[in-house]
C-alpha positions as CSV (number, residue, x, y, z in Angstrom):
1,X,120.3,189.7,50.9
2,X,120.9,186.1,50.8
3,X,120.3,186.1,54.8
4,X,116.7,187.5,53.6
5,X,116.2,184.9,51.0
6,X,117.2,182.2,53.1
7,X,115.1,183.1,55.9
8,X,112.2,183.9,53.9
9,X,112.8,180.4,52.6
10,X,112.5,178.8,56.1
11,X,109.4,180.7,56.8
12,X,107.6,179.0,53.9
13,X,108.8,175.8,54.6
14,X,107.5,176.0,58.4
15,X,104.5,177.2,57.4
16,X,103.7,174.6,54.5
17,X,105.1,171.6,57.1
18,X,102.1,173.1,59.7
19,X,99.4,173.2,57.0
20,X,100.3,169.2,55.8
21,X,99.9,168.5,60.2
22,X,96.6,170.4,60.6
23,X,95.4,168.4,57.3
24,X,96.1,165.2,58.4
25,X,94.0,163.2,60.2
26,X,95.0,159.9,62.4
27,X,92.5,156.9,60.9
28,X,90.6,155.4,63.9
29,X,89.0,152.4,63.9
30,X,86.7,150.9,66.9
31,X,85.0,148.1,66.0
32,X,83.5,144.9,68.1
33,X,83.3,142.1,66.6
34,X,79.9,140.8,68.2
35,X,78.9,137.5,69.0
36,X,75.9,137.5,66.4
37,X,73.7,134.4,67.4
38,X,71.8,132.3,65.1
39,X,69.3,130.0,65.6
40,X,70.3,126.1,66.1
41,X,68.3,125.4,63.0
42,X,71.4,127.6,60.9
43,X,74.4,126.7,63.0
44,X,73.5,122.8,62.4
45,X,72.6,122.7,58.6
46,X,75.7,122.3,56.4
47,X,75.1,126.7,55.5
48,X,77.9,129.3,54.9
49,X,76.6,132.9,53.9
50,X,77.7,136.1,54.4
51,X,75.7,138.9,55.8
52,X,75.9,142.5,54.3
53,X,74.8,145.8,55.3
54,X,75.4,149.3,54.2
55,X,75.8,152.4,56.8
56,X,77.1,156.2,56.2
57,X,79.5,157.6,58.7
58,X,78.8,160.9,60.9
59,X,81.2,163.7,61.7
60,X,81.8,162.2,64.8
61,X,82.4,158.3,63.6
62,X,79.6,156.9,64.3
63,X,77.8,154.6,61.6
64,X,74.4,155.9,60.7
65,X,71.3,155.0,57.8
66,X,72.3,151.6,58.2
67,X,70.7,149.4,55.9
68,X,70.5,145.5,55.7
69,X,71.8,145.0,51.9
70,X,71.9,141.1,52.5
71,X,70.2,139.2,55.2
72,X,68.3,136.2,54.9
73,X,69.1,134.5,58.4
74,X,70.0,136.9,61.5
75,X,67.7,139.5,61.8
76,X,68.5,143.4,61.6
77,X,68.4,144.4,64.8
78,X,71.0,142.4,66.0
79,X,73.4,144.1,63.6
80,X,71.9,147.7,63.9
81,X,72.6,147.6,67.9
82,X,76.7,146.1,67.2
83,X,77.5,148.1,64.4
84,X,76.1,151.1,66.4
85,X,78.5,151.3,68.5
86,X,81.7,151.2,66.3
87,X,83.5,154.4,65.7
88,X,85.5,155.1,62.4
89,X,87.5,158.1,62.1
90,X,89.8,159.4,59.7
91,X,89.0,157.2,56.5
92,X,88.2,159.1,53.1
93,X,85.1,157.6,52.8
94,X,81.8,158.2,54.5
95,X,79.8,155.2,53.1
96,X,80.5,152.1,54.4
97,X,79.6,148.1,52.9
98,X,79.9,145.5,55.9
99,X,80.3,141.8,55.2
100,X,80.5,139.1,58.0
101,X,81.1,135.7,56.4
102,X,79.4,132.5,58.3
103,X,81.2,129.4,57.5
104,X,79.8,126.3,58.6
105,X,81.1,124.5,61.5
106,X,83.5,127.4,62.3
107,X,81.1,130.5,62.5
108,X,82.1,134.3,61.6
109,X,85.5,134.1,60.2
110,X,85.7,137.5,58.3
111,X,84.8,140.8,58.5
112,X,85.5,143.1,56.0
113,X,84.4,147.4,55.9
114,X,84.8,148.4,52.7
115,X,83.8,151.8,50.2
116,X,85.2,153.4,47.4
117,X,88.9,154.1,48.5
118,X,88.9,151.9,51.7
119,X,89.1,148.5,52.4
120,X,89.8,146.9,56.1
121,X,89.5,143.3,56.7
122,X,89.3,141.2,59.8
123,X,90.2,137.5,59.3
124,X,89.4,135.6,62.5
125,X,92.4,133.2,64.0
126,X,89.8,131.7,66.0
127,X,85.5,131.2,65.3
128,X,83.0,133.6,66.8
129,X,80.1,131.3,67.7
130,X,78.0,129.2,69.5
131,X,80.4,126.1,67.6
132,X,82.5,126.7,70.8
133,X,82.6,128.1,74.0
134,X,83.3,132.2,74.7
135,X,85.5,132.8,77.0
């Protein structure tokens, strides 16, 4: 009997310890940081802004309905075509903020993907602009 009980006891165990595996999901997060460009007229004027845009995410990752929120310098189809071709997988939420923070004479310095129970930031160690040569 207690053979039984103890086996029976396993059984549940294994099969509780499957069901929390097939539950989770690994967060995945493919993102490139794109060398936005703005005009010389914005890179030279003593300006730091932020850019924000809202976006849903797909079954499959992919950022969709994506929306300029705030953007009064860069122009939206430069942003539509990079963020189009991140992938986020895994995250509780399926709508999306995206700020990218200008700062003069540096260039983008943060980005930061956030919703309701998510929040991922990107601080850059070194500028993305046209301040200083790409490599």
């Amino acid at each position: 009997m207690i053979y039984l009980l103890i086996t029976l006891i396993l059984a549940i165990n294994a099969v509780q310890e499957e069901t929390i595996v097939k539950d989770e999901q690994k967060v995945r997060i493919d993102i490139e940081l794109c060398q936005l460009e703005v005009d010389e007229l914005t890179r030279d004027a003593n300006f730091s802004c932020n850019i924000v845009y809202t976006f849903k995410i797909d079954e499959k990752g992919q950022p969709t309905e994506i929306h300029d929120f705030k953007d009064t310098f860069l122009g939206k189809e430069k942003v539509i075509e990079c963020i189009s071709r991140w992938r986020i997988i895994g995250i509780p939420d399926k709508e999306l903020a995206m700020v990218y923070y200008w700062k003069h004479g540096y260039g983008w310095s943060i980005l930061t993907l956030s919703g309701k129970n998510f929040s991922y930031i990107v601080k850059l160690p070194e500028p993305i602009s046209q301040y200083v040569p790409q490599k």
